[in-house]
Short mmCIF file of the C-alpha atoms (twelve columns), coordinates in Angstrom:
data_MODEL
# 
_entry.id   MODEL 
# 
loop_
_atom_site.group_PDB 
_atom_site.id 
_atom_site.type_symbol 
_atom_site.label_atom_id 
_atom_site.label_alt_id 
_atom_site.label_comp_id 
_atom_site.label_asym_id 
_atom_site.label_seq_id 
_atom_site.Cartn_x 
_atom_site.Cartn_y 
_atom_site.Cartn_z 
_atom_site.pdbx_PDB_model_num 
ATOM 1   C CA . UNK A 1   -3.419  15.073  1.811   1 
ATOM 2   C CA . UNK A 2   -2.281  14.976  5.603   1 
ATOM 3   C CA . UNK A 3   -4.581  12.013  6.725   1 
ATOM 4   C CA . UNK A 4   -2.121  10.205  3.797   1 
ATOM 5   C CA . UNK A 5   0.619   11.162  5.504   1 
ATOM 6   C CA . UNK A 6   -0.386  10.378  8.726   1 
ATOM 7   C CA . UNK A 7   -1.824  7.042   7.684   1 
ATOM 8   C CA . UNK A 8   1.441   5.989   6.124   1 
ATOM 9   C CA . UNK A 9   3.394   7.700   9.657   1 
ATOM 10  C CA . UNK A 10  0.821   5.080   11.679  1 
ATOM 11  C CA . UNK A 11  1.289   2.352   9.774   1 
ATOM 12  C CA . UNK A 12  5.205   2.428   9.743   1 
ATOM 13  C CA . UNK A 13  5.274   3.099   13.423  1 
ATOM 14  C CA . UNK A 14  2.726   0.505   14.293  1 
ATOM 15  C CA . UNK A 15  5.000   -2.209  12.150  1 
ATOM 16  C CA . UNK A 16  8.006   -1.240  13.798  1 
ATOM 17  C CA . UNK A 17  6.595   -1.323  17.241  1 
ATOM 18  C CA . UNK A 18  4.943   -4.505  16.810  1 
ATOM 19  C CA . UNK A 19  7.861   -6.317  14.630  1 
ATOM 20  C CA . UNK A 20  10.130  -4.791  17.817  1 
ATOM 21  C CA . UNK A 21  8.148   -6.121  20.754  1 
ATOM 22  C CA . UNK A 22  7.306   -9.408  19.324  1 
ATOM 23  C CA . UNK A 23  11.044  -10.213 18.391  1 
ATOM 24  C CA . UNK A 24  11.680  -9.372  21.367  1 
ATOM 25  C CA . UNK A 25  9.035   -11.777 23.065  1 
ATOM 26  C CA . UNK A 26  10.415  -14.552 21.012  1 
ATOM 27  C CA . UNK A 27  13.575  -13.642 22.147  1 
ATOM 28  C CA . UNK A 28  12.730  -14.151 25.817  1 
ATOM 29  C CA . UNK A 29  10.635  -17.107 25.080  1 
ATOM 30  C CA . UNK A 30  13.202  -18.499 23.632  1 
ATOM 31  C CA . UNK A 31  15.882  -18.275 26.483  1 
ATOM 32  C CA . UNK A 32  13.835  -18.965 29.068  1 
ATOM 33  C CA . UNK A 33  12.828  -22.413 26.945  1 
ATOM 34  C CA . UNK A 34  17.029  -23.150 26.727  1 
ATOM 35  C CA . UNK A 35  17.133  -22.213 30.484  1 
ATOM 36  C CA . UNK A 36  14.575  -24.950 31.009  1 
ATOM 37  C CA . UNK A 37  16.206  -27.021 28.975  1 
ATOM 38  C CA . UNK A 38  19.313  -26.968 30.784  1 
ATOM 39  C CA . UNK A 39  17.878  -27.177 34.182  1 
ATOM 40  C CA . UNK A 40  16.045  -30.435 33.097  1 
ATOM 41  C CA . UNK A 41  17.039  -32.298 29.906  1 
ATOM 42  C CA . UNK A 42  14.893  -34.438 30.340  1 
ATOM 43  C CA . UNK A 43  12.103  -32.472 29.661  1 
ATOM 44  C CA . UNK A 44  13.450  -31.160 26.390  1 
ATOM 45  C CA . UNK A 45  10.281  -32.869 24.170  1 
ATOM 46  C CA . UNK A 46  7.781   -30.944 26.282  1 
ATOM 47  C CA . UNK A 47  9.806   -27.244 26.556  1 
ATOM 48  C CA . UNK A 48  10.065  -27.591 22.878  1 
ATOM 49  C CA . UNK A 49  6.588   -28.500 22.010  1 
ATOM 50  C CA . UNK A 50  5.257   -26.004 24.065  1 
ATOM 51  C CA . UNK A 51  7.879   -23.030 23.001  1 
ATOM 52  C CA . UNK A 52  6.723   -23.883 19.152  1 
ATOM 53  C CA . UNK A 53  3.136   -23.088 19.948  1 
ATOM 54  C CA . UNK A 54  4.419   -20.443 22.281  1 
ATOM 55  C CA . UNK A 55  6.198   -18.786 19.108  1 
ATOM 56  C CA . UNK A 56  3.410   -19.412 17.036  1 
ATOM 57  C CA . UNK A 57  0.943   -17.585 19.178  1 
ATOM 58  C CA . UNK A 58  3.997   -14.421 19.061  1 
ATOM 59  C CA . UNK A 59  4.304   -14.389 15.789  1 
ATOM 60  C CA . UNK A 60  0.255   -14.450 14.802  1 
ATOM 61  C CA . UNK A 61  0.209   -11.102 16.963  1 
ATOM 62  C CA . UNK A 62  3.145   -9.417  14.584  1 
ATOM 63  C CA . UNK A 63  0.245   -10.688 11.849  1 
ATOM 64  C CA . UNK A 64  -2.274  -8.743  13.475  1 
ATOM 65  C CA . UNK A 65  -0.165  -5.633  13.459  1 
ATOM 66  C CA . UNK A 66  0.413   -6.138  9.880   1 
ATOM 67  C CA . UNK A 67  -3.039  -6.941  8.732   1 
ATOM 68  C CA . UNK A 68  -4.456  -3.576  10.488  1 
ATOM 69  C CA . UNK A 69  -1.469  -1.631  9.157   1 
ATOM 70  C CA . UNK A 70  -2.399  -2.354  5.672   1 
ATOM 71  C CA . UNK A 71  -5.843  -1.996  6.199   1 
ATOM 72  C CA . UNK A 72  -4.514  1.567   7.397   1 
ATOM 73  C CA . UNK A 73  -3.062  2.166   4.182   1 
ATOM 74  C CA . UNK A 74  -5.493  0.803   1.692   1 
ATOM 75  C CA . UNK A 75  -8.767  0.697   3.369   1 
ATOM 76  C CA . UNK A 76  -8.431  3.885   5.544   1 
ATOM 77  C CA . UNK A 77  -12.441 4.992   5.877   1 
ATOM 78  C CA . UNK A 78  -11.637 8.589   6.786   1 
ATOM 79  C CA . UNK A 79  -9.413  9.241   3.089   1 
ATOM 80  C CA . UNK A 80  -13.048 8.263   1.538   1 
ATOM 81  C CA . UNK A 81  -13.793 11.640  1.091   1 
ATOM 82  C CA . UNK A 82  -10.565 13.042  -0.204  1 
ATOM 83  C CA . UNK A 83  -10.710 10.276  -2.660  1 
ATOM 84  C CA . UNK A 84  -14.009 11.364  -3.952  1 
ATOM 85  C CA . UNK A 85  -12.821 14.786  -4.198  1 
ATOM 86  C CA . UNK A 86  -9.375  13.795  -6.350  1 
ATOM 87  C CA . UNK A 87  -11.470 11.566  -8.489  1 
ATOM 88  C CA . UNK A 88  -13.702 14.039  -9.344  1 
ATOM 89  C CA . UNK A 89  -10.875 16.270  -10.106 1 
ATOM 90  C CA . UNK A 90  -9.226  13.988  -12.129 1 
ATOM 91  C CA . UNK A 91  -12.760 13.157  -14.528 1 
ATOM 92  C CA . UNK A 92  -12.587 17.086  -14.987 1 
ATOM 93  C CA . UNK A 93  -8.785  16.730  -16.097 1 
ATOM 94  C CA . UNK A 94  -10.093 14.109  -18.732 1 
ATOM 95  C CA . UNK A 95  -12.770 15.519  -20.202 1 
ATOM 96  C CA . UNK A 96  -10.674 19.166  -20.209 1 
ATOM 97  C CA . UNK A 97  -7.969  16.888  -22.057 1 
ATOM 98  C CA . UNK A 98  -10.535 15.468  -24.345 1 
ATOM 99  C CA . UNK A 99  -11.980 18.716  -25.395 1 
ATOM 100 C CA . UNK A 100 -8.487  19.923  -26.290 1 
ATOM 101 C CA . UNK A 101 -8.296  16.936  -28.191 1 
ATOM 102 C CA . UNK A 102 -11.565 17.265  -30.379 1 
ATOM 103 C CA . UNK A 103 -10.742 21.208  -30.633 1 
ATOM 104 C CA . UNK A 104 -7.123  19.949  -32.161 1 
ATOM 105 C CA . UNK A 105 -8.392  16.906  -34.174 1 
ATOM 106 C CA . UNK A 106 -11.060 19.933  -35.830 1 
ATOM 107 C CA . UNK A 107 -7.960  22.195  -36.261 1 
ATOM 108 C CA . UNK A 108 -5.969  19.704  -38.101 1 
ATOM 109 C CA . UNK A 109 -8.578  18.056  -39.595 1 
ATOM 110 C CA . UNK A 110 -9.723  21.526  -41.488 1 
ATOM 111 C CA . UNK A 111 -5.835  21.872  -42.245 1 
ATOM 112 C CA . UNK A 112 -5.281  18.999  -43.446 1 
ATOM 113 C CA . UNK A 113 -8.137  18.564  -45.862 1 
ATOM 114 C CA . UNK A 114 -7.319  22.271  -46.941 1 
ATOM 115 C CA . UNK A 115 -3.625  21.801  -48.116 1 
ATOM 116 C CA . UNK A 116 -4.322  19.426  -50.443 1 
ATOM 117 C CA . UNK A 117 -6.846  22.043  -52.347 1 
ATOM 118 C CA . UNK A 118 -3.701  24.063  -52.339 1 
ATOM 119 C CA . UNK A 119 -1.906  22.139  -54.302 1 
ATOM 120 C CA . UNK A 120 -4.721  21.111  -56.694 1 
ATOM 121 C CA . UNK A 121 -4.288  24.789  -57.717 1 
ATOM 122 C CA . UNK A 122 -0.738  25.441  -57.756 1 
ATOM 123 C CA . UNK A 123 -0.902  22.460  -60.289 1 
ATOM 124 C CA . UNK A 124 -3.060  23.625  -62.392 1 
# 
């Protein structure tokens, strides 16, 4: 159960660092771009061309942060073990629940077929 909670802990934290230092990034990129851009005006086509694919290569690394967070959470190799363990647990559950069940479904079934007998002789 603690390499769940750790897992979730590493994910959140990695999501928030990355989501933190990549805003950030774009946040510089993007005054230093508007600095440019006021220090030549002229070369406003070429600061903005090159700040797009500057923020595009930013934001694919906040991507990269996400993709191995979920792959923390959902495809986390070392909770392989604890899963077999809690599967096999639950398969034990079932098959205690469906013994109940037949044991009950006997009970009631032997009940049920002997009331009406009863009353076959009380009517007679």
């Amino acid at each position: 159960m603690l390499i769940f909670i750790v897992s979730i802990a590493v994910a959140g934290i990695a999501m928030a660092i990355g989501s933190l230092l990549t805003a950030q990034a774009q946040g510089n990129a993007l005054a230093k771009a508007m600095e440019g851009i006021s220090r030549q005006p002229e070369a406003s086509g070429a600061i903005n061309g090159t700040l797009i694919i500057g923020l595009a290569f930013i934001e694919s690394i906040a991507i990269y942060v996400l993709v191995v967070a979920l792959i923390i959470l959902f495809a986390n190799p070392f909770t392989a073990p604890y899963m077999k363990t809690e599967t096999l647990k639950a398969e034990v559950e079932m098959l205690k629940l469906e013994n109940e069940k037949k044991q009950l479904e006997a009970q009631f079934g032997k009940t049920a077929e002997a009331k009406p007998a009863e009353k076959a002789v009380k009517g007679k």
